[in-house]
Each structure stands twice: as structure tokens, then as C-alpha cells.
C-alpha positions as CSV (number, residue, x, y, z in Angstrom):
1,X,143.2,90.2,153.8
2,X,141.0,87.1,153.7
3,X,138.1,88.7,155.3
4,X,138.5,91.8,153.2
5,X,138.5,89.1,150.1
6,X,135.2,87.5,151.6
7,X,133.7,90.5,151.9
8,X,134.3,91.3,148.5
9,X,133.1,88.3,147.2
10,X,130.0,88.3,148.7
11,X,129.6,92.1,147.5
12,X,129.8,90.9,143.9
13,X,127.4,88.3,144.2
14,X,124.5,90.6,145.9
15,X,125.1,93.1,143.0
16,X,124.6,90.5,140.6
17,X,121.8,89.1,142.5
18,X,120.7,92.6,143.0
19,X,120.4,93.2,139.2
20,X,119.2,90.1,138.0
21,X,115.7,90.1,140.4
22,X,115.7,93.9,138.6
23,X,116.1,93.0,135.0
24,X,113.8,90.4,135.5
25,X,111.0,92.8,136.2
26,X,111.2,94.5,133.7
27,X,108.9,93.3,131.2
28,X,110.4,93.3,127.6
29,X,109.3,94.6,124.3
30,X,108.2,92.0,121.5
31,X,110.9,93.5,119.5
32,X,113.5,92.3,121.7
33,X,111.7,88.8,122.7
34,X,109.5,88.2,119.9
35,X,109.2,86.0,117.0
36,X,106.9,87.6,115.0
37,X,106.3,85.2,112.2
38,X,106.1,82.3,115.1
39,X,103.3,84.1,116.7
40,X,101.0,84.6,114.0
41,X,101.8,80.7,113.4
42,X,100.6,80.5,116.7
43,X,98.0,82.3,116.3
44,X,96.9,81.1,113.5
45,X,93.7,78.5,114.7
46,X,92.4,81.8,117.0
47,X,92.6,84.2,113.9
48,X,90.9,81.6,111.7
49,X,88.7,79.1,113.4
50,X,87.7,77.0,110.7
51,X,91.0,77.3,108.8
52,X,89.7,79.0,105.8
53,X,91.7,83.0,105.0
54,X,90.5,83.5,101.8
55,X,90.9,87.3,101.3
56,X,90.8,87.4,105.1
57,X,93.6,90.0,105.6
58,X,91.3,92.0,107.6
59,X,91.6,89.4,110.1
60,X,95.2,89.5,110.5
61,X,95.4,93.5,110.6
62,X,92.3,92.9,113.5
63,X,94.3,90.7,115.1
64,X,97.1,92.5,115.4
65,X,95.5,95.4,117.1
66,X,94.6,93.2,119.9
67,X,97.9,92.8,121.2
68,X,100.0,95.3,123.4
69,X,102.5,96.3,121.2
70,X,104.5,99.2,119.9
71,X,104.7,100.8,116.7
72,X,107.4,99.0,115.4
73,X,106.0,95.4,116.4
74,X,102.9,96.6,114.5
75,X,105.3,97.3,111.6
76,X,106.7,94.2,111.6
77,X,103.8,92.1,112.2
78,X,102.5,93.5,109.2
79,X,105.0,92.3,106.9
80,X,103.8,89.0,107.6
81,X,100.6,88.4,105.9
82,X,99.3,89.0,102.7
83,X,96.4,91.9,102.9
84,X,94.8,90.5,99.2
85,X,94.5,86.6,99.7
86,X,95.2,86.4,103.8
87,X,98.0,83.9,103.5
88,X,101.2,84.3,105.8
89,X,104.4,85.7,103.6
90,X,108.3,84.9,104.1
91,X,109.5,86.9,106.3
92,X,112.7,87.0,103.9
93,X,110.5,88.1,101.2
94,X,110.6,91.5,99.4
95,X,107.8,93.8,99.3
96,X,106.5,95.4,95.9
97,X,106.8,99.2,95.1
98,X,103.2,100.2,94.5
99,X,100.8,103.6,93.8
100,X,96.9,103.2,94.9
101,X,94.5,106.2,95.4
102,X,93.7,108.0,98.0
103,X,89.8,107.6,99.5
104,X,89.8,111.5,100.4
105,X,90.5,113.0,97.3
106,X,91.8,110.4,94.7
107,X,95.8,111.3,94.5
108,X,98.3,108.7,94.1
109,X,100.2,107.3,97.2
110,X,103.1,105.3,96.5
111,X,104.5,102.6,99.0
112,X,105.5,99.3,99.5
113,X,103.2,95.9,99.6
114,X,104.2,93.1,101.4
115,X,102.3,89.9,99.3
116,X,102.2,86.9,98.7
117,X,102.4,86.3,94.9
118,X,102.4,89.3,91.9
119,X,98.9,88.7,90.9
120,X,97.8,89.9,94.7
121,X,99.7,93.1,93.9
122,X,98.0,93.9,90.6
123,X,94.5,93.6,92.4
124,X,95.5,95.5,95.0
125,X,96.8,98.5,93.0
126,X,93.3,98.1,90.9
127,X,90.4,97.4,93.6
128,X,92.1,98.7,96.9
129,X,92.4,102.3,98.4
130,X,94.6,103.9,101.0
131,X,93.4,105.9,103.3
132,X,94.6,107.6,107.1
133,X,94.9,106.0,110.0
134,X,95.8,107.4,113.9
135,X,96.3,104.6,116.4
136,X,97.7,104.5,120.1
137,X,100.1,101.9,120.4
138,X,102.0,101.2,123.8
139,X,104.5,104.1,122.8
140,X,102.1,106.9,121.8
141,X,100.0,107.3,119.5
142,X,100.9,107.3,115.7
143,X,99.4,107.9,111.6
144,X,99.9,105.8,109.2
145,X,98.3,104.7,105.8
146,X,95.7,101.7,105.4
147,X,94.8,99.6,102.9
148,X,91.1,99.6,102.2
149,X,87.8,98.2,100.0
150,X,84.2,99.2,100.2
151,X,82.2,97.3,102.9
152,X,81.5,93.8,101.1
153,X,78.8,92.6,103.2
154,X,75.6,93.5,101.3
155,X,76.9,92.1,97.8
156,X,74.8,89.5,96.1
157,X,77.4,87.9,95.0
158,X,79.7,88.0,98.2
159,X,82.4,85.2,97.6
160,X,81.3,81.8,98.7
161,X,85.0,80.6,98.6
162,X,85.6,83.8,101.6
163,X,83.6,83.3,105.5
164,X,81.4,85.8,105.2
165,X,80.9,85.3,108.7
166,X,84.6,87.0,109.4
167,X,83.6,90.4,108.4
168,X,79.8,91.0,108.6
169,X,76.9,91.2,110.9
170,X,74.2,91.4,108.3
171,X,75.4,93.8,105.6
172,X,77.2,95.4,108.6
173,X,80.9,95.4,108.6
174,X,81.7,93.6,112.4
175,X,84.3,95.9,114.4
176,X,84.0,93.2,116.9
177,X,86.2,90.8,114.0
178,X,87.7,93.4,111.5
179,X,88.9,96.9,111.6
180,X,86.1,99.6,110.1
181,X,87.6,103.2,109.3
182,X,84.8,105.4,107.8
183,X,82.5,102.7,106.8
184,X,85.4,101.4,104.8
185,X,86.9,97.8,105.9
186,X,91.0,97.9,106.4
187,X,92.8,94.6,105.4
188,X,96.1,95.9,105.8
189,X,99.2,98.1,106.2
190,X,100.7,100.4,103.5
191,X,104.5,100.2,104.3
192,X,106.6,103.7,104.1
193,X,103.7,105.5,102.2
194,X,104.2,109.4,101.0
195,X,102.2,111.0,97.9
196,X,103.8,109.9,95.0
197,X,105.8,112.0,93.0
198,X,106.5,111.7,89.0
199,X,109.8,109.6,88.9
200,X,108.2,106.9,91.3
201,X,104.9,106.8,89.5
202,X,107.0,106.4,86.1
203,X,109.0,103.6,88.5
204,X,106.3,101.6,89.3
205,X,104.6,102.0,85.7
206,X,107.4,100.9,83.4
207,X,108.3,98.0,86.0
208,X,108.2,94.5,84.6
209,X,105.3,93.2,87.6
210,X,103.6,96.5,88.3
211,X,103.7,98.1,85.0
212,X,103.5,95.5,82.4
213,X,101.7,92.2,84.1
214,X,99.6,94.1,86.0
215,X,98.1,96.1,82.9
216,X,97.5,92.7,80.7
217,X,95.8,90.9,84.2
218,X,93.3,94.7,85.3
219,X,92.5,94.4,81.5
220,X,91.3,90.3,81.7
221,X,87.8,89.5,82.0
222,X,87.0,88.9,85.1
223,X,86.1,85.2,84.2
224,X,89.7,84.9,82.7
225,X,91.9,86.0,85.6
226,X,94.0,83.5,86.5
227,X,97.2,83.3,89.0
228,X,96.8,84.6,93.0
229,X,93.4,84.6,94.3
230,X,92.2,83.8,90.8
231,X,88.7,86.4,91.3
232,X,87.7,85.8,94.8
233,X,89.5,89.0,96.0
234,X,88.3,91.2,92.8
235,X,85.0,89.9,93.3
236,X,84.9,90.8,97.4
237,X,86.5,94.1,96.3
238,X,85.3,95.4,93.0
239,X,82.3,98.1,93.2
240,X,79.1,96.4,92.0
């Protein structure tokens, strides 16, 4: 009975032996391992060498696509930055119920904005543009909505607050730093975005942020907008 016992024993511990030199081959998913906010901390000195992400969204979303990652994790890592004024967001923050147009032909698509401060979604809504997207992630590949501007880099009056040096090569757009789709430069994710539809454009135009504050601040004179980014993101933005 002993030796039956033994050989019991030492059963158990080869199939728990057995299965954790297994599991620990398995490599895991960020979603299961990773801190997402806590890697873009990380991150942070690589993604911005001389500490300045003024309007540098298009960094982050850059950024991102360097890593191995599903499309969840790209999800997720998305909710983390603000695409207008490149700052990092709470991750416990909630995300603002938006409409922008379309590149291709101009329609309204409605979704949601992960930012840092209201006045970031007002410019967004105003000087941004969504536009389609197919990527392969480490799961397949997947479409999805961007949010875009015009390429930046041969304005006069480019920014002097924003590096310049982040996004162009000349009055080139650099795919070696940001993300270029169809000439136009990508700063970020549009979260859960479908053409709009008439009770969510009503929605977003009779809401306190998006409807009311946003109208009296896209109305300012430039030289009066105050609150966010101030101008520095209109004036990177904004056709000349």
C-alpha cells in the first residue's frame, strides 16, 4: 500500500511539473499580462525624446503599431492617449459621444473619443476627419475607423509650440515616425464607429459638451480660443 502511495505521489508531482514547464511556454497575450497604461508610461521617453507631445497623438497611434499585439490590445491602448493634445488619459475616464465626417464622401460617422479635456473634443469634431483603416494585427487582420488631418508639414505657420521634427521630412509626412493613410496623417482611433443615424446626430447636438460648448468655442476667433490646446492643435489642423 506504501509503495502504491509512493508511486502516486510521485505521479502527481510529474503532472504538475509536466504542466507547469508547458504553460510556461506558452507566451501570453498583453491582455492577460499587460498593463497598458504602465507601458505607454514606460514608453513614454522612446515615444517622445525630448519630452514635448504637443498635438503629437500621431506618435502614440505610431507607436502602438510597433508592438505585437492583437486587436483588442490595440483597442485598449488607444483609450489611453489623447489623439488632439497627445497627453496620456485616465484610464477610468469616460469617452465623449462624437459625429466627424467622412474623408471619402463627407457623411457623418458617429463614435466615441477618448480625450483628455472637452475643448480637445470640440476641435476634433471641427478640424478632424475619419477615414478607413485595414491592419493585420497578431489575430488577423481587421477595419477600423481613423482619426485624421491634412498633412501639416508644408504650413507656414506650422506650430512652434509642436516638434515639427515628429511628423515631417521636409513637407513630407515621415511613415518612418507617424502613420500616413492616403496622404492624410492618422493621430488616432475612432472607438465603436458606424454612420450616424438621426437620433444620435440629434444626441450628440443637443448635448451640454458636444452640442452647446462646442458651438460657442468652433465659433471663437481663433486668437480667442481658450481651454485644451488653446490653438496649437486648430492651428496644425485647420486648412490654410
Amino acid at each position: 500500500m506504501y509503495s502504491n502511495r509512493n508511486i502516486m505521489n510521485k505521479l502527481k508531482y510529474f503532472i504538475v511539473f509536466f504542466l507547469l514547464i508547458t504553460f510556461s511556454s506558452i507566451k501570453p497575450t498583453y491582455s492577460n499580462q499587460f498593463n497598458y497604461y504602465a507601458d505607454l508610461v514606460k514608453d513614454w521617453p522612446k515615444i517622445f525624446p525630448d519630452q514635448n507631445r504637443n498635438a503629437a497623438g500621431p506618435k502614440f497611434f505610431k507607436h502602438i503599431l510597433t508592438k505585437e499585439i492583437t486587436y483588442q490590445d490595440f483597442i485598449e491602448y488607444n483609450k489611453l492617449y489623447c489623439a488632439v493634445s497627445g497627453s496620456l488619459i485616465d484610464p477610468n475616464s469616460k469617452p465623449e459621444f462624437v459625429y466627424l465626417k467622412n474623408t471619402e464622401n463627407d457623411e457623418r460617422i458617429c463614435g466615441f473619443y477618448h480625450k483628455c479635456c472637452y475643448p480637445c473634443s470640440c476641435d476634433l469634431m471641427k478640424y478632424s476627419k475619419v477615414k478607413k483603416m485595414k491592419y493585420n494585427f497578431t489575430d488577423g487582420e481587421k477595419e477600423f475607423f481613423v482619426l485624421t488631418i491634412k498633412n501639416p508639414c508644408g504650413k507656414k505657420d506650422f506650430p512652434r509650440e509642436v516638434n515639427k521634427d515628429y511628423f515631417c521630412d521636409g513637407n513630407k509626412l515621415d511613415n518612418n515616425q507617424v502613420f500616413v493613410l492616403d496622404e492624410r496623417l492618422v493621430i488616432g482611433l475612432f472607438h465603436n464607429a458606424t454612420k450616424c443615424n438621426s437620433q444620435s446626430i440629434a444626441a450628440i447636438d443637443s448635448h451640454d459638451v458636444t452640442g452647446q460648448y462646442c458651438k460657442l468655442r468652433n465659433n471663437a476667433p481663433l486668437d480667442e480660443v481658450q481651454g485644451g490646446m488653446g490653438n496649437i492643435f486648430i492651428r496644425l489642423a485647420k486648412d490654410n
